[in-house]
NUMI-555370 format. One record per residue (C-alpha): chain; residue number from 1; x, y, z. Coordinates in steps of 0.25 Angstrom, whole numbers. Example, Ala and Ser with C-alpha at 12.3 -4.5 7.8 and 13.67 -1.06 7.14 Angstrom:
<rec><cadena>A</cadena><num>1</num><X>49</X><Y>-18</Y><Z>31</Z></rec>
<rec><cadena>A</cadena><num>2</num><X>55</X><Y>-4</Y><Z>29</Z></rec>
END
This chain:
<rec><cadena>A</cadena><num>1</num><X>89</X><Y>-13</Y><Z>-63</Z></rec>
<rec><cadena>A</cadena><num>2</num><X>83</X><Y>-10</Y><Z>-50</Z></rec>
<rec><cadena>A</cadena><num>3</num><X>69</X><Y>-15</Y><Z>-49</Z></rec>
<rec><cadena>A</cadena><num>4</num><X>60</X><Y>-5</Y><Z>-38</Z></rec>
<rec><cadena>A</cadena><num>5</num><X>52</X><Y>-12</Y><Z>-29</Z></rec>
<rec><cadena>A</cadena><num>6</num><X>40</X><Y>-4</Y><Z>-27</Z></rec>
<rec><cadena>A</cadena><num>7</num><X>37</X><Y>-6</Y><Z>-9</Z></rec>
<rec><cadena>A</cadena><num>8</num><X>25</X><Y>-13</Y><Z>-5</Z></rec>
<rec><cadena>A</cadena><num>9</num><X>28</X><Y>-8</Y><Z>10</Z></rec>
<rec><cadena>A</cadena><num>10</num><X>26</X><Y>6</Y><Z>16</Z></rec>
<rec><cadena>A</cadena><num>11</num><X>24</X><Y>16</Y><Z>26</Z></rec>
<rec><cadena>A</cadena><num>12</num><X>11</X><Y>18</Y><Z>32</Z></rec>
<rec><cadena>A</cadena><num>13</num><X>6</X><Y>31</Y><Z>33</Z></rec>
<rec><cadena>A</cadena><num>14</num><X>-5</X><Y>28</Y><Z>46</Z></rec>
<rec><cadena>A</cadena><num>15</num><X>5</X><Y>23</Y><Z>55</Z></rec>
<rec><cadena>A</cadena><num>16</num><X>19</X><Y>29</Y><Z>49</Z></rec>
<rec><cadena>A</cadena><num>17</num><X>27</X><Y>16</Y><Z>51</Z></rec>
<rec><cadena>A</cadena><num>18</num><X>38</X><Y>12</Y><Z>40</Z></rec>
<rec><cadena>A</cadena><num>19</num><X>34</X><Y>1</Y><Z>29</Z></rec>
<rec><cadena>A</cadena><num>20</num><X>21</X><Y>-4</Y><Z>36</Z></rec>
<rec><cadena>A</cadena><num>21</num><X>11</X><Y>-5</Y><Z>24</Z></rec>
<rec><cadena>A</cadena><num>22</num><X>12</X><Y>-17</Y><Z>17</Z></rec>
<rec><cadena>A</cadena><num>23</num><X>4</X><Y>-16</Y><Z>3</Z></rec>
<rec><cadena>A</cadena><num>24</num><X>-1</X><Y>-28</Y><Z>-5</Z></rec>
<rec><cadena>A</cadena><num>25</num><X>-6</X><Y>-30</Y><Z>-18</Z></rec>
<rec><cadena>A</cadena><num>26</num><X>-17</X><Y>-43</Y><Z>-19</Z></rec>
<rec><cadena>A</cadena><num>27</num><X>-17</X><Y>-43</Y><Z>-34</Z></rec>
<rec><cadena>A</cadena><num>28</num><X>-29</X><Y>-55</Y><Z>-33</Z></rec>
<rec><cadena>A</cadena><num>29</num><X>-37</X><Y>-45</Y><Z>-24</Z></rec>
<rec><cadena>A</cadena><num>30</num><X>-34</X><Y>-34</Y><Z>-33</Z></rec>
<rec><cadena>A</cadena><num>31</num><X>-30</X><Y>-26</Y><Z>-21</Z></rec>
<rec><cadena>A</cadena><num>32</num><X>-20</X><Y>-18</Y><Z>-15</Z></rec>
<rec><cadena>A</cadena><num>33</num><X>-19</X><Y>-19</Y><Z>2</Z></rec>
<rec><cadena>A</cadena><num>34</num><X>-9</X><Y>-13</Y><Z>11</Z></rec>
<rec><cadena>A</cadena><num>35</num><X>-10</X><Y>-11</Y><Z>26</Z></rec>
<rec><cadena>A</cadena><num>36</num><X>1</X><Y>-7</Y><Z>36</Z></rec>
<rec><cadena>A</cadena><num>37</num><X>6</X><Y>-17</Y><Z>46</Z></rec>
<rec><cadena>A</cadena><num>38</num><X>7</X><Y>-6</Y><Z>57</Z></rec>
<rec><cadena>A</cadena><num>39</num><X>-6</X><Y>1</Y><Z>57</Z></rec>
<rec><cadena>A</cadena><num>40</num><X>-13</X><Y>-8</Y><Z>49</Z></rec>
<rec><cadena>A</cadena><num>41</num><X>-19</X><Y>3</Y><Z>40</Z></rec>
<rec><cadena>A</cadena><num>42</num><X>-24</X><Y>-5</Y><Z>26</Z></rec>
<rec><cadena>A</cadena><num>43</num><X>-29</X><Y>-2</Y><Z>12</Z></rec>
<rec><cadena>A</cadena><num>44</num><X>-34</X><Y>-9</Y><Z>1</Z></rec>
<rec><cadena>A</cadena><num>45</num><X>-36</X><Y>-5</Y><Z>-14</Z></rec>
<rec><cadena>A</cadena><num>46</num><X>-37</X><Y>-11</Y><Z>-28</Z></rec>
<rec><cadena>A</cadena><num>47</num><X>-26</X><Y>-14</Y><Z>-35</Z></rec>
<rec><cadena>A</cadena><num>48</num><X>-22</X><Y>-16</Y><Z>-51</Z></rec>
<rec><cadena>A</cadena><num>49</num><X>-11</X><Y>-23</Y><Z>-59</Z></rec>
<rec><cadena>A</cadena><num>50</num><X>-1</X><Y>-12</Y><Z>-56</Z></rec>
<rec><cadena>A</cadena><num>51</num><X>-6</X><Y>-8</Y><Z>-43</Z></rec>
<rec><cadena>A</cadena><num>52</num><X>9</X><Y>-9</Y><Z>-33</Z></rec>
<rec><cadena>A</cadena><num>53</num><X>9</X><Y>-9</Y><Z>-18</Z></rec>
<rec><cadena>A</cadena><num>54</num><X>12</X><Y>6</Y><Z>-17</Z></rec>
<rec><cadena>A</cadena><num>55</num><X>1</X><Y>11</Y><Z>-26</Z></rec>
<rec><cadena>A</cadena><num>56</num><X>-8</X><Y>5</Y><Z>-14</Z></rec>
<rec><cadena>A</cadena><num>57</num><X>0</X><Y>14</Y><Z>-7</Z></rec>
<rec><cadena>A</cadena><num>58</num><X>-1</X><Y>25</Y><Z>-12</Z></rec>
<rec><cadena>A</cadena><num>59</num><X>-17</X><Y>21</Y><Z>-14</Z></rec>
<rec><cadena>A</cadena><num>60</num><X>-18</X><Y>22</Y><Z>0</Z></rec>
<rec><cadena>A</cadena><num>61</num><X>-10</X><Y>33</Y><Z>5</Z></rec>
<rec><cadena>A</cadena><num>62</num><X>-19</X><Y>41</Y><Z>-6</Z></rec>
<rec><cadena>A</cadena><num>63</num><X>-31</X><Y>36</Y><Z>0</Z></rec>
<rec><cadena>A</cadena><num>64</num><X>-26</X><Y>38</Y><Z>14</Z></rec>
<rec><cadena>A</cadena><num>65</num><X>-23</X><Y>53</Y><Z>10</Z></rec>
<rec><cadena>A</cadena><num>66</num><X>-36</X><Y>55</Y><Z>4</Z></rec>
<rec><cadena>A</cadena><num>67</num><X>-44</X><Y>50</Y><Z>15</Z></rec>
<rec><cadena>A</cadena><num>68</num><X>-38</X><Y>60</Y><Z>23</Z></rec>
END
């Protein structure tokens, strides 16, 4: 069986650049932080006990999108 890794690293959508937001979950904190090493754009949201990196993604990208 072949186990998907789910990706913890993406593209930013500010800057354009290739695999430049990082995304960590800080389970103690009970939050979710990503930030991309180019452009230094950040966010930070709450997180749960199935929360994974790209649901604080997606979080942001919607957020982002509805700010605009």
């Amino acid at each position: 069986t072949v186990k998907l890794k789910v990706p913890n690293v993406f593209d930013c959508p500010f800057c354009s650049r290739r695999d430049t937001v990082e995304v960590k979950l800080v389970k103690k904190e009970g939050k979710g932080k990503l930030q991309c090493r180019v452009c230094k754009v950040h966010y930070e949201t709450s997180i749960g006990a199935l929360t994974k990196e790209v649901d604080i993604f997606c979080g942001w990208i919607d957020e982002a999108n509805s700010l605009n």
